[in-house]
C-alpha positions as CSV (number, residue, x, y, z in Angstrom):
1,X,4.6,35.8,-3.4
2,X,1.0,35.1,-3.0
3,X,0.8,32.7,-6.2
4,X,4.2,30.8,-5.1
5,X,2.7,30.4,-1.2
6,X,-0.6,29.0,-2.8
7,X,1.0,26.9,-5.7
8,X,0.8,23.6,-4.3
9,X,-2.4,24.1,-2.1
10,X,-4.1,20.5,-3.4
11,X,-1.1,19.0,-2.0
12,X,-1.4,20.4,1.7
13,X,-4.9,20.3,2.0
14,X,-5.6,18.2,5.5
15,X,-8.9,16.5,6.3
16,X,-10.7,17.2,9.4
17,X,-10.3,15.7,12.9
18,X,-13.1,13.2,13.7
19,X,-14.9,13.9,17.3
20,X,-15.3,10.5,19.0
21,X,-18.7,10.9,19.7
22,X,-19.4,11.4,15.8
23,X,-17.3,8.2,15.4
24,X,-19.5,6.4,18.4
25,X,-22.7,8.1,16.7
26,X,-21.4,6.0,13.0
27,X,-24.5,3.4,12.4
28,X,-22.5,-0.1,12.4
29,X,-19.5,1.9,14.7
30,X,-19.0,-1.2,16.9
31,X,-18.4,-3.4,13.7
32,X,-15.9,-0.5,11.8
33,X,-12.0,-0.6,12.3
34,X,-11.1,2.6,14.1
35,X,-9.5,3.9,10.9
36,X,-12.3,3.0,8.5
37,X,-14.7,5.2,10.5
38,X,-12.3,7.8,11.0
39,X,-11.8,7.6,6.9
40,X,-15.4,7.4,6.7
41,X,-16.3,10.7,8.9
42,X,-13.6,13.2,7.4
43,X,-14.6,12.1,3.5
44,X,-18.0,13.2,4.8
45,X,-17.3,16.5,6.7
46,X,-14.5,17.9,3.9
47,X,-15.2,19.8,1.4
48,X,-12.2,19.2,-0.8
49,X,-13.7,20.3,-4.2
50,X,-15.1,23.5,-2.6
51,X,-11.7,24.2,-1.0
52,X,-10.0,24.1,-4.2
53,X,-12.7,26.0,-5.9
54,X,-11.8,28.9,-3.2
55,X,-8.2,29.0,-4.2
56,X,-9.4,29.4,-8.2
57,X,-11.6,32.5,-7.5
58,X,-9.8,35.8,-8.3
59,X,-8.1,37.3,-5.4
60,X,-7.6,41.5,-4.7
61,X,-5.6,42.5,-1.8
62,X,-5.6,46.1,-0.6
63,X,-3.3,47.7,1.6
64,X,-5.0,49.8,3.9
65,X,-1.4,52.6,5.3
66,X,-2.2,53.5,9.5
67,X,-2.2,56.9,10.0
């Protein structure tokens, strides 16, 4: 279940939302279309490659039974 849930994980992965004082706080801001600084702020704050690495690394579950 776990492997068919996770299969396409590069496809879903979403960037971050942008705060607009980190798009005010963009040096040339002013002179940037809105959605260039947007694109510009979450290529900077993802970690796409690291997310993907995550979903590589061997996984264990363990079921812990309540008592």
């Amino acid at each position: 279940m776990w492997r068919a849930a996770t299969a396409d994980t590069a496809e879903r992965l979403v960037l971050p939302d942008v705060d607009e004082k980190a798009l005010a706080g963009l040096k040339f801001s002013e002179a940037l279309p809105r959605h260039l600084a947007v694109a510009t702020l979450t290529t900077r704050l993802a970690d796409i490659e690291g997310a993907l690495h995550t979903m590589e690394e061997p996984l264990r579950f363990n079921v812990v039974e309540r008592k």
